[in-house]
C-alpha positions as MATLAB code, in Angstrom:
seq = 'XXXXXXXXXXXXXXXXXXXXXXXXXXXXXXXXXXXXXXXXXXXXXXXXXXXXXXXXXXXXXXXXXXXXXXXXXXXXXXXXXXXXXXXXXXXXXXXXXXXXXXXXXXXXXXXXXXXXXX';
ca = [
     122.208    5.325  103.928;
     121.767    9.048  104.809;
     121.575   11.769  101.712;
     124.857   13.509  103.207;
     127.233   15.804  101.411;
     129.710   12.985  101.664;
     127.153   10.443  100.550;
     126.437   12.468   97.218;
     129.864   12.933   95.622;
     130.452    9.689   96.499;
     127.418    8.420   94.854;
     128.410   10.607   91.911;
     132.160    9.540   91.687;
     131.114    5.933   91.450;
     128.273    6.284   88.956;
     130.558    8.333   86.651;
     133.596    5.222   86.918;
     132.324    2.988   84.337;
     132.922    0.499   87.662;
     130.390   -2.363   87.982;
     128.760   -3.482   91.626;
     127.386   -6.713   92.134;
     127.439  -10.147   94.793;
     131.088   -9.998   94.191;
     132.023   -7.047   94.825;
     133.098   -4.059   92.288;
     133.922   -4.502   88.672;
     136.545   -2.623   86.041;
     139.509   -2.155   85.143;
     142.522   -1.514   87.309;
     142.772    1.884   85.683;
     139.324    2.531   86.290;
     139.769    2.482   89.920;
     141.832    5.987   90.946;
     142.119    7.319   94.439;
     138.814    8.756   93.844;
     136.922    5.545   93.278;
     138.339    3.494   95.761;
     138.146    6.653   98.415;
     134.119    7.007   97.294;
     133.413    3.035   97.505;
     135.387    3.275  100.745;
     132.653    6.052  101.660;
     129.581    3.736  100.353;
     130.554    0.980  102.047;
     131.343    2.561  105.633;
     127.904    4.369  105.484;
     126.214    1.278  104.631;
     128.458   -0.416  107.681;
     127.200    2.316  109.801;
     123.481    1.868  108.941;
     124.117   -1.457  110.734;
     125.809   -1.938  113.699;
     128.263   -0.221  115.253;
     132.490   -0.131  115.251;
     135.571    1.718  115.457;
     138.106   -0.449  113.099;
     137.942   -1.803  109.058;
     139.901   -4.731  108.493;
     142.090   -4.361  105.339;
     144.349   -6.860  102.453;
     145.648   -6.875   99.189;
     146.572  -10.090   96.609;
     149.725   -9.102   95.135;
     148.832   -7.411   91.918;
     150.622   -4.484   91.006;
     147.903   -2.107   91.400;
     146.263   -3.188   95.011;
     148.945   -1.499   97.089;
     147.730    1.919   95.548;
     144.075    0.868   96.072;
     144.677    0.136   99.272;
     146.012    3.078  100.212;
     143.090    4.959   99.153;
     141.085    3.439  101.307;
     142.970    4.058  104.220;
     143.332    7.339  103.629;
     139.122    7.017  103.229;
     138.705    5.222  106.424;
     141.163    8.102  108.113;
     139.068   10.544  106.863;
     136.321    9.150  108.224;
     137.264    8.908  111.855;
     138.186    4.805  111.383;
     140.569    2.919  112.060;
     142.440    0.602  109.313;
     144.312   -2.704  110.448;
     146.158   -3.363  107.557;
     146.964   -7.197  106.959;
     148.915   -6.733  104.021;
     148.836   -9.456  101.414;
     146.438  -12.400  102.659;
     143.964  -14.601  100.965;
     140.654  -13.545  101.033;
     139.640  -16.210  103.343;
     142.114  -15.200  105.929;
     140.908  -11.917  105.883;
     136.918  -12.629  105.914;
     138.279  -15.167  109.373;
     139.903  -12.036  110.952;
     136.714   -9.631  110.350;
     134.488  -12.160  111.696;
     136.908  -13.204  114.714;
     136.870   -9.153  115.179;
     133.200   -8.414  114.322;
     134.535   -5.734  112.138;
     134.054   -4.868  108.227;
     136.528   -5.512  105.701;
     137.930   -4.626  102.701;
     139.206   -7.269  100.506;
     140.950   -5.464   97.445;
     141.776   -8.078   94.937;
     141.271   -9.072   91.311;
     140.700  -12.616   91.994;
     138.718  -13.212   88.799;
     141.470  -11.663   86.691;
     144.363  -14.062   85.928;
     147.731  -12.802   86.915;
];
């Protein structure tokens, strides 16, 4: 991943969340993940993406908690930003959605607090 501009802030945004990262993806509290965060690990992620192969489209779902709709928003708005396309899926199980990236050969975003009970 390049030391951009873009890179920084959004190295700094997610280092000053109090969000987790690990195998499973990121960590926190719903509240801990504003517009900000999910628009900055939208960022990470792409630029890590990009330091791989190449593509023009993310693939994108939510569970049905209350607060994925608004995190998934962010990161469209993050992936518009950025020049990419987002095919939204709407609410699908994770599985589905890892099927359609690989069917697609494109990245995905899975936002979901499958650990969390509902």
């Amino acid at each position: 991943m390049q030391n951009t501009p873009q890179n920084i802030i959004s190295a700094t945004v997610i280092s000053e969340s109090g969000i987790t990262f690990g195998t499973s993806g990121a960590r926190g509290l719903a509240t801990q993940f504003t517009p900000n965060v999910c628009a900055a690990f939208t960022v990470a992620f792409i630029a890590s993406m990009k330091s791989n192969f190449n593509f023009e489209s993310v693939a994108i779902a939510i569970d049905n908690r209350p607060s994925s709709n608004a995190m998934a928003k962010a990161c469209v708005v993050a992936l518009q930003q950025l020049g990419i396309k987002a095919v939204y899926y709407g609410v699908v199980p994770t599985p589905a959605l890892a099927y359609i990236a690989q069917k697609d050969n494109v990245p995905a975003i899975m936002v979901t607090g499958s650990h969390i009970p509902f």
